[in-house]
C-alpha positions in Angstrom: 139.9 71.8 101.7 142.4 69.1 100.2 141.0 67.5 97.1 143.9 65.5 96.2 143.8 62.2 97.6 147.9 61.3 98.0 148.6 65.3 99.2 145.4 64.5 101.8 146.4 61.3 102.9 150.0 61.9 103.7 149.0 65.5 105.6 147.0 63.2 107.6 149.4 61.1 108.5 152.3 63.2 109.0 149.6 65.0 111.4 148.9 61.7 113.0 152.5 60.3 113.6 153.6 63.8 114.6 151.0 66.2 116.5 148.2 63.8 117.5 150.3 61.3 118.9 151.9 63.7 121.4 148.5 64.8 122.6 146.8 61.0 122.5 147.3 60.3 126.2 147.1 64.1 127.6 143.7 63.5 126.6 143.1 59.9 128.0 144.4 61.2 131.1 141.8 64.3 130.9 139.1 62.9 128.9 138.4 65.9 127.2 137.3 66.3 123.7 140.0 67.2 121.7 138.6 69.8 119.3 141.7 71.7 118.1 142.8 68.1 116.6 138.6 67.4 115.2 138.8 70.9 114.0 142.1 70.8 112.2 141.2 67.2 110.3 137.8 68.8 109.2 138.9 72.0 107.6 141.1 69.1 105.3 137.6 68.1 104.6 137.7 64.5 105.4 134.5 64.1 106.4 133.6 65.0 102.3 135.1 61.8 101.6 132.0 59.9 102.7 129.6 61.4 100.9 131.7 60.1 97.3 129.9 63.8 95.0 130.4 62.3 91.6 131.4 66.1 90.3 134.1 66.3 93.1 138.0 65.2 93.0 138.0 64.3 96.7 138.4 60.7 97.0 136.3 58.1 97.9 134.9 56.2 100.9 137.9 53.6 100.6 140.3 56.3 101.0 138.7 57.7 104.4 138.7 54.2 105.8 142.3 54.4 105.2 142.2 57.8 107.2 140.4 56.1 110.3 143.3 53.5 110.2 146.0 55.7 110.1 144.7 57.9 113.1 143.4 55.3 115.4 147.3 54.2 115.4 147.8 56.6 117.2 144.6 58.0 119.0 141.5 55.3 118.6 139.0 58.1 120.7 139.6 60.4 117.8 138.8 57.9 115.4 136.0 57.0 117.8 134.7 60.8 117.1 135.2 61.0 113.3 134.0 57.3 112.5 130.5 58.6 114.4 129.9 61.5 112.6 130.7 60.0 109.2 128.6 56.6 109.8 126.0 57.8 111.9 125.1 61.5 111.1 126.2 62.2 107.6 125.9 58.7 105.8 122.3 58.2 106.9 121.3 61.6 105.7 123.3 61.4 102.5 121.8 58.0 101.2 118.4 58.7 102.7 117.5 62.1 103.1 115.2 64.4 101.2 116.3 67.1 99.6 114.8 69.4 102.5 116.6 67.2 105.0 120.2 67.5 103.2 119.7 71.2 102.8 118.6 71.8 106.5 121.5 69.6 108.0 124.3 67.8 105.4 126.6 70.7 105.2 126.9 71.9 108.1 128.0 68.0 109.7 130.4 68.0 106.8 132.1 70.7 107.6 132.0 69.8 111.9 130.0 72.9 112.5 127.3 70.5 114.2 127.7 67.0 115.7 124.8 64.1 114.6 124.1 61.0 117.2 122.7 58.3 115.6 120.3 56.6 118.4 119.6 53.0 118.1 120.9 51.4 121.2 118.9 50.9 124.4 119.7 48.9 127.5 118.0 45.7 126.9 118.0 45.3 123.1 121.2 46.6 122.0 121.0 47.3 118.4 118.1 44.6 118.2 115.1 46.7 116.5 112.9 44.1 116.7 113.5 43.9 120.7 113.2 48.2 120.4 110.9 49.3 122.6 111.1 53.1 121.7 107.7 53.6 120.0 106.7 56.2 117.6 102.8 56.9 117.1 101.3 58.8 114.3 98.6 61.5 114.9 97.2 64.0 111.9 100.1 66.2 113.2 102.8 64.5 112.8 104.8 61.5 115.4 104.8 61.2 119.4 108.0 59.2 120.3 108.8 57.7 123.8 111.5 55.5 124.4 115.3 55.4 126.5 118.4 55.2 124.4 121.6 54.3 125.9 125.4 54.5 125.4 124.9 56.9 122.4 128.3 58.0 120.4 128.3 62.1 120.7 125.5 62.5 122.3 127.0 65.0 124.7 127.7 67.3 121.6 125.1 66.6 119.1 122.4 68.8 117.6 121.5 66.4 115.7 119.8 62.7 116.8 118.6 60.6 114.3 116.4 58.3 116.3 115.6 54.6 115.6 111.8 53.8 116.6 109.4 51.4 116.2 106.1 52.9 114.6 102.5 52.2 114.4 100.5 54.4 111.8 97.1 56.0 112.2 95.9 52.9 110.2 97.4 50.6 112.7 100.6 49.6 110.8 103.6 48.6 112.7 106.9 48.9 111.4 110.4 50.9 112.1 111.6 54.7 111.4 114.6 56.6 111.6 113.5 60.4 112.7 115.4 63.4 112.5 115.4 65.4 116.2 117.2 68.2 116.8 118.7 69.0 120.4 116.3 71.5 121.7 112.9 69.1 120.8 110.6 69.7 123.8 110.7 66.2 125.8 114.2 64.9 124.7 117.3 64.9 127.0 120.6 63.4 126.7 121.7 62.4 130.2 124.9 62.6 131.9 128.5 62.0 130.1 129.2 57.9 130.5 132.7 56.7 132.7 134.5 54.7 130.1 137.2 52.1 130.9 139.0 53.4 127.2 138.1 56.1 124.4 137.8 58.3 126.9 137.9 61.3 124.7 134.7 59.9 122.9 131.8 61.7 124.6 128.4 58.8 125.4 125.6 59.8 127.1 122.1 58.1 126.9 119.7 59.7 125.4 115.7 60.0 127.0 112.3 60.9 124.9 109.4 61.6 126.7 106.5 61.9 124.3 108.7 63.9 121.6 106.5 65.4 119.4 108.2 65.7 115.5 106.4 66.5 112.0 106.1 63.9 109.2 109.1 65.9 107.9 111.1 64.5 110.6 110.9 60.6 108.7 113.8 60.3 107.4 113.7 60.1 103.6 109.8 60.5 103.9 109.6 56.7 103.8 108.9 53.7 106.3 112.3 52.1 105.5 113.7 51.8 109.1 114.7 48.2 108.6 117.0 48.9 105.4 118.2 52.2 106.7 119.5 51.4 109.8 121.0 48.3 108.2 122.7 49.8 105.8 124.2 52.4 108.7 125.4 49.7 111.1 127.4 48.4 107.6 129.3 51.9 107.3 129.6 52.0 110.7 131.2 48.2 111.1 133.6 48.8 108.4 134.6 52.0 109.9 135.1 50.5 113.4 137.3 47.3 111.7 139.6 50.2 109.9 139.7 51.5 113.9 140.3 48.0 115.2 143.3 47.3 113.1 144.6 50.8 113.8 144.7 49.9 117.2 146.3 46.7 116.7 149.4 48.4 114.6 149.5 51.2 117.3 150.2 48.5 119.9 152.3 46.9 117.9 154.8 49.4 117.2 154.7 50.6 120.2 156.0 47.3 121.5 158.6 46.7 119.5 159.9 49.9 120.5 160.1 48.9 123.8 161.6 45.5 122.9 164.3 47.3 120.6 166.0 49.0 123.4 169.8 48.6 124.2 169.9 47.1 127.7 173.6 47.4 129.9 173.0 43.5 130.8 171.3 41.3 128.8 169.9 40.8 125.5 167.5 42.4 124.0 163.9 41.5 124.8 163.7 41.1 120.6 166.3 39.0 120.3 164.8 36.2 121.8 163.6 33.8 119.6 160.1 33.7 121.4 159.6 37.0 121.6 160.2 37.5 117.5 157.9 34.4 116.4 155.3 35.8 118.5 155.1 38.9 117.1 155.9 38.1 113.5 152.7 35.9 114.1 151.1 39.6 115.5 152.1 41.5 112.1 150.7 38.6 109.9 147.6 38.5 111.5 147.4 42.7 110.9 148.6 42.2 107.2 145.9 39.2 106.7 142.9 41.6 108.6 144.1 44.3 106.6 143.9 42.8 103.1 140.3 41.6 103.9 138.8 45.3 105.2 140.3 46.5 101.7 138.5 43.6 99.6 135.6 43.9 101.5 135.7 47.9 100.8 136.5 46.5 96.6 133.8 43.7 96.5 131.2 43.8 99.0 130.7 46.6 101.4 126.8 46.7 101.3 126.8 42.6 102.1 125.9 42.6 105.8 127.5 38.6 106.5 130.9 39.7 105.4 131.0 43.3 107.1 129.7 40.9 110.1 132.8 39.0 109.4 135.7 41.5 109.3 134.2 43.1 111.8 134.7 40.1 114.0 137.9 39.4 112.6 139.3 42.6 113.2 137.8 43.3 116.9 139.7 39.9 117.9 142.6 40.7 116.0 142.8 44.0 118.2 142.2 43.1 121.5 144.4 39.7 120.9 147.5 41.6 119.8 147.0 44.5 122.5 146.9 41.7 124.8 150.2 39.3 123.4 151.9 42.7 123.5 151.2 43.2 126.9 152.9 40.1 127.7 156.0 40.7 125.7 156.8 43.7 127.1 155.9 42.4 130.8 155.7 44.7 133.7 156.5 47.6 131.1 153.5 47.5 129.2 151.3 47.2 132.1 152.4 50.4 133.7 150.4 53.5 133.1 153.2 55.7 132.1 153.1 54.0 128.5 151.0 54.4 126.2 150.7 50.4 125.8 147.8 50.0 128.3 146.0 52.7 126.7 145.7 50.5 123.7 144.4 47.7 125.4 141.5 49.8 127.1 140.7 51.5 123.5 140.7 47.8 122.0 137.9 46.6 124.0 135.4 48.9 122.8 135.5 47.6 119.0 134.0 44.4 120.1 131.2 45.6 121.9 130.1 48.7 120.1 128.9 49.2 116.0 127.3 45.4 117.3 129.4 42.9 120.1 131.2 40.0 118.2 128.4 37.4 119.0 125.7 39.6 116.8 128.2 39.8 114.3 128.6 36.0 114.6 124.6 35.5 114.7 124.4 37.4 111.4 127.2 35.5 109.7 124.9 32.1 111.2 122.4 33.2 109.3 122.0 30.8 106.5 122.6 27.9 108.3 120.2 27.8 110.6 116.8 26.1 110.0 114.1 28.3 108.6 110.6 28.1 110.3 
């Protein structure tokens, strides 16, 4: 384990621009998980980073962020997988869990030795909890959970499922939990691997509970706080995704000007058009100007859910817009299959629809201007 940040950060991206970027679309192509890559990155100890020990040197959550960009330049799906496990398995457990809980499960996802899946999403509500229909009931015993999740980030490899549920106590009191599950629970299945148009490597699968039985000890943090967990979650998670989303859009971006750059026998080159260089200087601008934001949002407000909304939304266009312009200045090139272009614009897709789609993120950032009842 690294504990110095610059040594960290530049193995990582020497490890990025070099060895993952050779392998990036072998494994689009295959859609296999690429666990020599997860395993290498997490003996570093990345995932440590997250989890900020005040007695430690390794750096903070700022500085994984960074990491997130710098690999989803070159392989978003492998961001994808490291962004899910840091947001959605170890985060939750690290601000919220009991003691018990941490010692049962914290180490062993820090150190990739078991996957978590962090299920809030079904079918009809999305992320919604207050659509949820997933219901957890008390008895003396413990909780009874029912309820289809879908599209969840892992869930083909997780032990690990921290489930998002309504509840409704013995006294009758209704409110929302987060509970701890492990794989083999008697009534819970994960369903069949999703087809995915881009971050292929990521493995989804839905996620079933059929009257789940799970202790009280299974509450996360022993507390009825499912509203101010799960917010503070989607947070991590949205600023992990926009550090993935601008990844994506530099990845494209270099990849285009490479392609523009070429000596051609007849002709100029496609950069030295005049069109062609305005319209991507406007594309690196637009990166700088995204990127500047995620880092003061990371300095000034990373727990305020309207501006996580916001450069999450600003960072999800930003990617699929610049995957997109490059497509066009590279023409018939970029749309071919034997480039790695195209795979950007599939990958790009994804950060607008998953960690929230861009309309929720632009309902949230409504918020305080719409008429109270």
């Amino acid at each position: 384990m690294i504990k110095n940040q610059e040594k960290l950060t530049a193995i990582v991206e020497n490890y990025a621009n070099t060895t993952i970027r050779e392998v990036a679309t072998q494994y689009d192509a295959s859609e296999q998980f690429p666990q020599a890559e997860w395993d290498y990155l997490v003996n570093l100890g990345i995932l440590y980073m997250v989890v900020e020990p005040p007695e430690s040197l390794i750096p903070s959550y700022k500085a994984f962020i960074r990491l997130i960009r710098i690999i989803s330049k070159q392989f978003p799906a492998l961001g994808s997988i490291l962004l899910t496990q840091a947001s959605y398995a170890i985060w939750p457990l690290f601000q919220f869990g009991t003691a018990a809980q941490k010692a049962r499960y914290l180490e062993p996802l820090l150190k990739g030795e078991i996957f978590g899946s962090f299920a809030a999403n079904e079918i009809d509500s999305g992320s919604n909890l207050q659509q949820m229909e997933t219901i957890a009931l008390e008895t003396a015993e413990g909780w009874i959970i029912t309820g289809e999740k879908a599209f969840i980030s892992n869930a083909p490899i997780s032990t690990l499922f921290s489930v998002v549920s309504k509840t409704r106590s013995l006294k009758g009191e209704e409110g929302f939990g987060v509970f701890l599950i492990d794989r083999d629970t008697e009534g819970l299945t994960v369903g069949p691997l999703e087809n995915k148009m881009g971050i292929k490597s990521l493995p989804v699968a839905g996620v079933s509970l059929k009257s789940v039985f799970v202790p009280h000890t299974a509450l996360l943090g022993d507390v009825m706080q499912g509203l101010k967990q799960v917010q503070s979650v989607l947070n991590r998670n949205r600023l992990a995704i926009s550090a993935q989303a601008i990844g994506i859009a530099q990845g494209a971006l270099d990849r285009g000007l490479e392609y523009v750059s070429f000596e051609r026998n007849i002709g100029k080159r496609l950069i030295d058009l005049k069109t062609n260089q305005y319209r991507l200087a406007d594309v690196q601008t637009k990166i700088l100007a995204t990127r500047a934001f995620l880092l003061q949002t990371l300095d000034e407000a990373p727990d305020d859910t309207q501006r996580v909304a916001m450069i999450k939304l600003a960072a999800s266009d930003l990617a699929i817009d610049v995957t997109e312009t490059i497509i066009n200045v590279t023409g018939g090139y970029g749309y071919m299959r034997n480039n790695e272009i195209e795979r950007f614009v599939r990958d790009a897709k994804i950060t607008a629809i998953y960690g929230g789609s861009s309309d929720t993120q632009r309902y949230i950032i409504a918020e305080p201007w719409r008429l109270k009842s």
